[in-house]
C-alpha positions, -999 to 999 in steps of 0.1 A, spaced: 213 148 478 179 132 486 187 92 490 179 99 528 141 114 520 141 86 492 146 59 516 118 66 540 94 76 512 68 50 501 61 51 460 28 44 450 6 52 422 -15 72 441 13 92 456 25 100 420 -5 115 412 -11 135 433 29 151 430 17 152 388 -10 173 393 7 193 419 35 201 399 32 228 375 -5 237 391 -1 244 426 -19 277 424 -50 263 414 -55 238 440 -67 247 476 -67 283 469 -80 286 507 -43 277 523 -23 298 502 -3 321 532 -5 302 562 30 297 582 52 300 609 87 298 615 105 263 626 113 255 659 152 264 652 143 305 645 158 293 609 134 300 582 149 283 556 141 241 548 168 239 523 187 254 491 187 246 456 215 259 438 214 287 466 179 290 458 163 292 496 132 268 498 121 289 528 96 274 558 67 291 550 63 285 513 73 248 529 43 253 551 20 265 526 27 235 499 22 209 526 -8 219 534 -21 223 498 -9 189 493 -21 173 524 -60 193 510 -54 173 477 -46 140 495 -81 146 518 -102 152 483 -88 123 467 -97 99 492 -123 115 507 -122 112 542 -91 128 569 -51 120 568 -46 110 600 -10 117 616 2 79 610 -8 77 573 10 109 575 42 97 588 40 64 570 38 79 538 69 105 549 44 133 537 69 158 548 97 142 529 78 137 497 62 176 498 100 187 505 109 165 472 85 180 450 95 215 459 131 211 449 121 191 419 98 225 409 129 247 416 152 224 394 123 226 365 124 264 370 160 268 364 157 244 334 132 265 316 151 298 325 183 280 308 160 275 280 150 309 277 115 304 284 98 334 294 61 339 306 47 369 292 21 395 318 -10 382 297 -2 347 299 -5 353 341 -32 373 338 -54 349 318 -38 314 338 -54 338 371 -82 348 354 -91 306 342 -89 298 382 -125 288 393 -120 299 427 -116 336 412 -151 333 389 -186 345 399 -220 347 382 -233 328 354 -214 322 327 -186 326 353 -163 357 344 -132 368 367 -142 385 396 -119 416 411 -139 415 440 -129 375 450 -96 379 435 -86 410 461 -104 396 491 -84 359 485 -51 379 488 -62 401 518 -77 364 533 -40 352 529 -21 378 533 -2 377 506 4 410 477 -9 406 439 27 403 430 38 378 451 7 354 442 11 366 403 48 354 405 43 323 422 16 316 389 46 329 365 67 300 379 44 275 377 37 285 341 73 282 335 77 250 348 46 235 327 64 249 293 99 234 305 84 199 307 63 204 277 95 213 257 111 181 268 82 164 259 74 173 225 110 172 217 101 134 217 97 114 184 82 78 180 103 52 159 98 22 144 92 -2 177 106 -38 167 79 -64 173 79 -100 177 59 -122 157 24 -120 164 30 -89 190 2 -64 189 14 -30 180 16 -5 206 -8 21 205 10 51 194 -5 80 218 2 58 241 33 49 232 41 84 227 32 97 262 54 66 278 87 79 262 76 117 267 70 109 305 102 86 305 122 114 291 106 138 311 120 121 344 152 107 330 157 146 328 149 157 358 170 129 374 196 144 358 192 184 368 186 164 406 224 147 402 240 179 387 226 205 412 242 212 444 209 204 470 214 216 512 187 202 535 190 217 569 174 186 588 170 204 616 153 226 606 129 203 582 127 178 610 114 205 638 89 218 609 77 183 600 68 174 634 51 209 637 32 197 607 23 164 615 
């Protein structure tokens, strides 16, 4: 499974947030790196499986370098190949990915579906695809992003569907959530329910996915994501 990427990874707040806003969203961050990869060391193209689901090296690629972009803009300055390696970078973007798949698969068993004008209007809300004032979607940048990385309108447009998918699967489990009475002891403030409320949605939220993570059948090649992550790094 992934004790072995769980060992070497270092949890810290910041670390978490950055993997919250990358699930669920990755299309809208660092449009610019979307389509840049090559193939590991090995000649295999594939990091691991979920479920026979190929995680394959260039969508591997492509993620770490979104996330490694969203690492730079929170802290402002360059990720240095140590703070790299000391954080297990690759080990934590690898963990995320699988984590996205096993989401996927949830909200397919769910029967959530993600309709064309849902995608078209999640493309048409990315900034990076706006011109003019008030910004409105602009063909023009949206065609000459996908030429820039090399990448069809389908392929982006279904990568968008999945995130999508993955946002309504958590937001299912979330708001299948209810708040009872909390016991209190005497002269205990009470909680403040929103805030109450989003601790057991998030708690339940990863309690789940714990649990797709123990029942799915995950296959690392380490070769191949060991080659890669030096490649990377």
């Amino acid at each position: 499974m992934l004790e072995w990427i769980r060992k070497e990874a270092v949890e810290r707040p910041r670390v978490i947030g950055v993997l919250i806003l990358l699930t669920g969203g990755i299309f809208v961050l660092s449009m610019g790196w979307w389509g840049f990869s090559q193939s590991g060391a090995s000649g295999k193209d594939v990091v691991a499986k979920v479920d026979g689901v190929p995680i394959n090296v260039k969508d591997y690629s492509r993620d770490y370098l979104i996330m490694k972009d969203n690492y730079k803009r929170l802290l402002r300055g360059e990720l240095g190949a140590k703070i790299l390696k000391d954080l297990n970078f690759p080990g934590i973007v690898l963990r995320n990915m699988i984590y996205r798949q096993l989401w996927i698969d949830e909200g397919k068993s769910l029967g959530i579906t993600v309709s064309d004008k849902t995608v078209v209007d999640e493309i048409a809300k990315i900034p990076f695809f706006q011109a003019g004032s008030p910004p409105v979607f602009s063909k023009e940048a949206y065609v000459t992003f996908l030429k820039e990385t090399h990448q069809s309108a389908r392929s982006f447009e279904r990568s968008v569907r999945l995130d999508v998918l993955v946002q309504r699967a958590q937001l299912f489990v979330r708001a299948s959530q209810t708040i009872g009475a909390v016991p209190l002891a005497p002269g205990q403030t009470p909680p403040d329910p929103a805030s109450e409320r989003s601790r057991i949605q998030n708690e339940t939220v990863e309690a789940l996915q714990n649990q797709l993570e123990s029942k799915a059948h995950i296959d690392i090649d380490q070769k191949v994501f060991k080659a890669l992550s030096r490649q990377l790094l």
